[in-house]
SELO-512753 format. One line per 10 residues: number of its first residue (from 1); their letters; for each residue x, y, z of C-alpha. Coordinates in Angstrom, 2 decimals. Example, Ala and Ser with C-alpha at 12.3 -4.5 7.8 and 13.67 -1.06 7.14 Angstrom:
1> AS> 12.30,-4.50,7.80  13.67,-1.06,7.14
***
This chain:
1> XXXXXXXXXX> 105.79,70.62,72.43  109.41,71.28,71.93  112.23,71.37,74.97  111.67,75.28,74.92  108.32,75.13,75.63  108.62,72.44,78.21  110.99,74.51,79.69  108.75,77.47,79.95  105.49,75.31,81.09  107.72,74.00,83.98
11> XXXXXXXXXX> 108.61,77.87,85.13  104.93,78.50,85.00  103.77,75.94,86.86  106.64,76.53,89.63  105.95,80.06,89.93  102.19,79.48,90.54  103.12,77.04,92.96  104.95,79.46,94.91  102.48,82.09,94.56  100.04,79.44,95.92
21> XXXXXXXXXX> 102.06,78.40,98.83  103.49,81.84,100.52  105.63,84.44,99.70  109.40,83.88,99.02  112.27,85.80,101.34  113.95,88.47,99.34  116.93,89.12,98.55  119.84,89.74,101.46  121.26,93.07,101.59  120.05,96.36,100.55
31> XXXXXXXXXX> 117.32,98.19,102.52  113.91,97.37,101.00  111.25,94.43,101.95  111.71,95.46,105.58  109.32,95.01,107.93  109.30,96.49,111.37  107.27,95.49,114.80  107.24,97.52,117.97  106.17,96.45,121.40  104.10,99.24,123.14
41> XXXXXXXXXX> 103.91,98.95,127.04  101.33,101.25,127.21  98.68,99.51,125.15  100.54,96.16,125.61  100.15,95.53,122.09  102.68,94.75,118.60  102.32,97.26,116.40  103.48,96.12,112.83  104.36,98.59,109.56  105.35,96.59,106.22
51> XXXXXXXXXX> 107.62,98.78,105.56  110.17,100.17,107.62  111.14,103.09,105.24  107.57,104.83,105.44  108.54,105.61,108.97  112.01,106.60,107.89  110.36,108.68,105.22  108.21,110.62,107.32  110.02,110.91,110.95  107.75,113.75,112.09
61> XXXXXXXXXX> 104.16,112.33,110.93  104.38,108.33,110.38  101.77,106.44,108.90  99.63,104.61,111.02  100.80,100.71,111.75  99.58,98.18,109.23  98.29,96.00,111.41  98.07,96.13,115.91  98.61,92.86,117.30  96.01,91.95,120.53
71> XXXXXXXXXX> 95.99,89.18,122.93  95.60,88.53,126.44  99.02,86.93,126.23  100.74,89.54,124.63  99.10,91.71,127.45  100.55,89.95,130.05  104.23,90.35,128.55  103.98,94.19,129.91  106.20,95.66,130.94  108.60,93.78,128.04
81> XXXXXXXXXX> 112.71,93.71,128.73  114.27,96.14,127.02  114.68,95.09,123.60  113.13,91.75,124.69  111.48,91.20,121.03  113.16,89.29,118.23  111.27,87.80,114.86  112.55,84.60,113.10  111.75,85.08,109.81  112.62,80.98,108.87
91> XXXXXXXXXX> 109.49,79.80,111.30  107.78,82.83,110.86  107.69,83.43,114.00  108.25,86.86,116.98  108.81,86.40,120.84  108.30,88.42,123.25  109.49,88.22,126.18  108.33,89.86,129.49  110.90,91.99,131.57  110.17,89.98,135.22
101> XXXXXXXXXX> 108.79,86.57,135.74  110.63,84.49,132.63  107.65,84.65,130.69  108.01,84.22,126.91  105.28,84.16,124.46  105.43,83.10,120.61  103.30,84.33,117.93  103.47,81.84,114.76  102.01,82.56,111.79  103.29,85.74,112.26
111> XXXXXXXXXX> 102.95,87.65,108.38  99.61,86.66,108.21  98.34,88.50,111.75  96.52,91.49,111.24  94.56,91.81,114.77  93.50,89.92,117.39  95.37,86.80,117.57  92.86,84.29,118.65  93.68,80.68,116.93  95.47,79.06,120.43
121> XXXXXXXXXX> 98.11,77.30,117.21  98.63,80.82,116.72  99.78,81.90,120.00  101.63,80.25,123.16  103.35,81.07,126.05  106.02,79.24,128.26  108.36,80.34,130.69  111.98,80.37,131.58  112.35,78.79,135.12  115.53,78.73,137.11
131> XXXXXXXXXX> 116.57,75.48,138.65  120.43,75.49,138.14  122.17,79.07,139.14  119.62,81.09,141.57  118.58,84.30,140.02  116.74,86.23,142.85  114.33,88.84,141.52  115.48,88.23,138.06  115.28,90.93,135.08  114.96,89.83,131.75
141> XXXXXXXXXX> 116.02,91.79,128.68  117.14,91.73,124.85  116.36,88.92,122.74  117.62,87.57,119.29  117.25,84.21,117.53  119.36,82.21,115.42  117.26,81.74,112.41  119.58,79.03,111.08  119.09,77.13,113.92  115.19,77.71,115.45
151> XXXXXXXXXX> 117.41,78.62,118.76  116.37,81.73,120.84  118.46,83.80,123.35  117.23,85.75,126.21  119.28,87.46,128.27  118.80,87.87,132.94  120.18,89.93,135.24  120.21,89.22,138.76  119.87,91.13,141.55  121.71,94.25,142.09
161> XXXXXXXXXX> 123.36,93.56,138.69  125.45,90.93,140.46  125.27,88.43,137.71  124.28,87.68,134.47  123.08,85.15,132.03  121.96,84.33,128.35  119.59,81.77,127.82  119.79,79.43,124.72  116.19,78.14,124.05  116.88,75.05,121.30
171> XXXXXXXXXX> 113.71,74.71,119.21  111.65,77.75,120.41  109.21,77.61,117.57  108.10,74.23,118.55  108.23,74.11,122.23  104.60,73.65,123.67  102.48,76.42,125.45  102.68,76.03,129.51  106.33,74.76,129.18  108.78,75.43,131.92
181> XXXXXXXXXX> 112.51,75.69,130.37  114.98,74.95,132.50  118.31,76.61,132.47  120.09,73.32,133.17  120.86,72.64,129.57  118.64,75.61,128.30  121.51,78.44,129.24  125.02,79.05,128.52  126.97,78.81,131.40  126.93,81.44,134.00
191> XXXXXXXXXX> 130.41,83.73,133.89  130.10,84.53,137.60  132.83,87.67,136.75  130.29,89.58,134.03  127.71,91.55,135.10  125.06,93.92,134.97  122.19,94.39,132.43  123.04,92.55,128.82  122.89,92.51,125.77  123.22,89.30,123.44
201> XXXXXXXXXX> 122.72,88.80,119.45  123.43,86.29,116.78  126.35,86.00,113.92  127.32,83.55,110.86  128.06,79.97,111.70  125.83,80.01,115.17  128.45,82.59,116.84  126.96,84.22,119.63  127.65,87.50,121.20  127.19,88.78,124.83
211> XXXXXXXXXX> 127.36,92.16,125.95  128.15,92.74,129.93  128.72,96.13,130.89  130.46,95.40,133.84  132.74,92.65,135.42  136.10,91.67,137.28  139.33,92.35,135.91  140.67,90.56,132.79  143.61,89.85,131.63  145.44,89.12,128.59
221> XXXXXXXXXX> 146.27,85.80,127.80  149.28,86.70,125.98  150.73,89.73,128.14  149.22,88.72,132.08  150.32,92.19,133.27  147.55,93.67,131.25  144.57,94.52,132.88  141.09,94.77,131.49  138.09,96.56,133.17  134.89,97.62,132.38
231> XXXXXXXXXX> 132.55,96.87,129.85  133.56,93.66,127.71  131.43,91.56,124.43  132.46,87.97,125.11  132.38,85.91,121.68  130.72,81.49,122.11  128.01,79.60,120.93  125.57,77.59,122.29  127.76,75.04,124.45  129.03,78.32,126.52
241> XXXXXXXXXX> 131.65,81.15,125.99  135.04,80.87,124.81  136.92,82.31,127.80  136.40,83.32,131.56  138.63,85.60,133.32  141.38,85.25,129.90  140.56,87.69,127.67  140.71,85.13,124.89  137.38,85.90,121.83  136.59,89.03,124.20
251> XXXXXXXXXX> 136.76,92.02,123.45  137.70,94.79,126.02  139.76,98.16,127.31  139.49,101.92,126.90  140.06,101.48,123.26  137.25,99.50,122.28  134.72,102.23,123.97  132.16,99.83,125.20  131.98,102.15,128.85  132.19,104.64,131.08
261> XXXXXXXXXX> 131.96,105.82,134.60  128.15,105.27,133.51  127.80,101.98,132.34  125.18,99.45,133.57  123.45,98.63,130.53  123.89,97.80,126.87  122.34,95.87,123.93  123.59,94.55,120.26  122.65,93.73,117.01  124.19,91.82,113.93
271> XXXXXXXXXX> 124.11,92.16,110.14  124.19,88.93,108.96  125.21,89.61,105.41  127.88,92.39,105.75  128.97,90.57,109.35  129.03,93.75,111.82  128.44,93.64,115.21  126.62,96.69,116.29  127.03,97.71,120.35  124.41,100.08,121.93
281> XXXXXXXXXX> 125.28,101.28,125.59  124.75,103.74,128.35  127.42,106.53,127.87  128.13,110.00,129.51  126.28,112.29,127.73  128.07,115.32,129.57  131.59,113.92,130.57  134.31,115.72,132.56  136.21,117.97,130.46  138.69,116.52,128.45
291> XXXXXXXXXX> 137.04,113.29,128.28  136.01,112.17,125.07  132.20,111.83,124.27  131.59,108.55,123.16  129.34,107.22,120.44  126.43,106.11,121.20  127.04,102.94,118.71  130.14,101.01,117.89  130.55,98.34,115.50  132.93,95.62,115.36
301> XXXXXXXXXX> 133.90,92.99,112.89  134.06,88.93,114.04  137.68,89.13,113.18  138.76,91.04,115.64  137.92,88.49,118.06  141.15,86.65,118.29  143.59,85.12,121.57  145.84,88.32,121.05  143.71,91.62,119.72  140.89,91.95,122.56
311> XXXXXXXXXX> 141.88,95.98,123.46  140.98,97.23,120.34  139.41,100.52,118.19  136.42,99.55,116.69  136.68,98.52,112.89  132.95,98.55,111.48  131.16,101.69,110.03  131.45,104.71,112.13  127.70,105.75,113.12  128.05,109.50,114.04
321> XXXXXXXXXX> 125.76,109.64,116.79  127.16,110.70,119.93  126.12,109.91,123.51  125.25,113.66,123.66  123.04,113.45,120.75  121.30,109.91,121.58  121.72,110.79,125.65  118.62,108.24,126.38  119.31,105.41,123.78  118.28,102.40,125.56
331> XXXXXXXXXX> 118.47,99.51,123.02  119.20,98.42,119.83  117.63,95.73,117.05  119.16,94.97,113.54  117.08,93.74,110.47  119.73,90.96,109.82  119.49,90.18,106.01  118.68,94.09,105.55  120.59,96.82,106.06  118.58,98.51,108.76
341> XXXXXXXXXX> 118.97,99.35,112.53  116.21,100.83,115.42  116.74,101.84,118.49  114.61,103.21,121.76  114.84,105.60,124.46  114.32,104.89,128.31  114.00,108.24,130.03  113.78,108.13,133.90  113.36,104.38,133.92  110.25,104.54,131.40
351> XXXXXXXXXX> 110.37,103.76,127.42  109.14,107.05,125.12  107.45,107.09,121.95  110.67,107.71,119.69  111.91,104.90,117.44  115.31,105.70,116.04  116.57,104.08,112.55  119.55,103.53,110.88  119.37,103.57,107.17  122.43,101.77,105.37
361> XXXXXXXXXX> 124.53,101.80,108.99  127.31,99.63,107.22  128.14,102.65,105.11  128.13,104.96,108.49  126.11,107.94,109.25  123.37,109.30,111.82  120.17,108.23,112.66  116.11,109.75,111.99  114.31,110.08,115.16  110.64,108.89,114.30
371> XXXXXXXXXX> 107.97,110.15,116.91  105.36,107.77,117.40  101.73,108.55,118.65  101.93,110.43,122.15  101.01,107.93,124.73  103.75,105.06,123.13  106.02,103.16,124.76  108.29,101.44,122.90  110.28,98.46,124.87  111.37,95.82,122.07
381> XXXXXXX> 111.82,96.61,118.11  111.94,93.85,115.96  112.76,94.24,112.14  112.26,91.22,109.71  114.96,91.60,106.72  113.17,88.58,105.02  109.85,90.24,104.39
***
């Protein structure tokens, strides 16, 4: 057998191996190999389509889910936070994570569940328990996880929006069922000035990104006399957030568009391979004449996070839906490795059967407005670019 053949043999043999052992992540960027799960309050189950673009192909008349996941504990995450599901595609794993009570359950295993998910390896739940910074009558919300790093966020609101929090859950795929996380080392630190109901997600090198609709007054670091109100994205990681009341890796003012007289809630979501920062929040549909109607997405790049540039105009693609198109957008999700982003509606405090997506957002554009089965609630979205 000469080198060539050897050669060839080995490739063989590798590739059987692999075909053997699982399936292999595809390639970043680009829109196909997406798959798509969506939490349904109503039925309290995961629905699950392989393939993202057969709902994007059909808005009007999907296809039926690929697969409905069922269990008791998935049943007892309803009502789910808004936008409180988030897949890791390196553990193969999704979380869901219910809206009151702290309660978060994992499903591993997770491409190869097509039902009920009965194996007790397959399915746990623990619970995020406050023993550090009181959180009376806590609501839970949007959820991400940093793949590169099996580390989960979750983000709380308090009561009355007073206060807010993200939690940072280190080794979520492995931590057992009936667990009680603590925040006290399980939480970046509380920024008693931000407020309201969050949003949080996950960029390159372990950045994270927080979303608070709502705060005290900041200021510039550089010019003092510069006031900053409203709705701000702080930049950190897992130790805690860069600044507090200094604007410094925030991002804030009129000019960046992240609120309104309306503002109490938003959400985000990251593309991990063209690094945009997507920004979903409540907007005035119908503002007062002369006022600008904002979009009902912005997008930001990590570089304008700096000591010095934190009033700024948005610099990702410009999605052209407007708060007066989207008026009931409630949350957002990105695919991360794909170039896909879904959204859902909350309309007089209740999720609706409508799944909005995003084809190729980092080239700009509208969304398709997918109408699920009447009856639907859709809470969290979850889109696994690695399929």
């Amino acid at each position: 057998m000469n080198i060539t053949t050897q050669t060839l043999a080995s490739l063989a043999l590798a590739a059987a191996l692999l075909g053997a052992t699982g399936c292999v992540d595809a390639p970043s960027g680009g829109t196909s190999g997406t798959s798509i799960y969506v939490y349904d309050n109503a039925s309290a189950s995961v629905m699950h389509w392989k393939d993202v673009s057969t709902l994007y192909a059909a808005p009007a008349a999907p296809p039926a889910a690929t697969a409905t996941l069922t269990a008791g504990n998935i049943s007892n995450m309803a009502p789910v936070g808004w936008g409180g599901l988030a897949v890791d595609p390196t553990t193969n794993c999704l979380y869901i994570v219910a809206a009151s009570g702290g309660a978060v359950t994992r499903i591993s295993q997770l491409t190869t569940q097509t039902g009920a998910v009965t194996n007790s390896y397959d399915i746990a739940t623990f619970t995020l328990t406050t023993t550090n910074t009181t959180f009376s009558n806590s609501t839970f919300g949007q959820a991400c996880v940093d793949s590169t790093a099996n580390t989960l966020y979750v983000t709380e609101t308090g009561t009355n929006r007073t206060a807010s929090r993200v939690w940072a859950v280190p080794n979520a795929s492995t931590v057992l069922a009936g667990t009680s996380v603590a925040d006290s080392g399980a939480s970046l630190p509380v920024i008693s000035n931000d407020y309201g109901y969050s949003g949080v997600a996950v960029g390159a090198n372990h950045l994270v990104y927080g979303y608070f609709p709502n705060g005290n007054t900041l200021y510039s670091n550089i010019l003092e006399d510069v006031p900053l109100n409203g709705g701000r994205i702080r930049q950190g990681s897992t130790s805690g957030w860069y600044s507090s009341l200094v604007a410094t890796d925030v991002l804030a003012g009129a000019l960046t568009e992240l609120s309104d007289t309306t503002t109490t809630f938003g959400t985000l979501g990251y593309d991990t391979v063209n690094n945009i920062l997507y920004c979903a929040r409540q907007a005035n549909a119908s503002p007062a004449s002369g006022t600008t109607v904002l979009p009902a997405v912005v997008a930001f790049t990590p570089g304008q996070f700096t000591t010095s540039n934190f009033n700024v105009v948005p610099a990702g693609p410009a999605l052209t839906d407007t708060a007066a198109t989207l008026p009931d957008l409630r949350f957002i999700s990105h695919a991360g490795l794909k170039d896909w982003l879904a959204g859902g509606d909350m309309v007089s405090s209740s999720a609706t059967n409508v799944v909005h997506l995003w084809k190729s957002p980092s080239a700009g554009g509208a969304s398709v407005a997918v109408t699920l089965p009447a009856g639907v609630e859709v809470a969290g979205i979850a889109l696994d670019g690695a399929d």
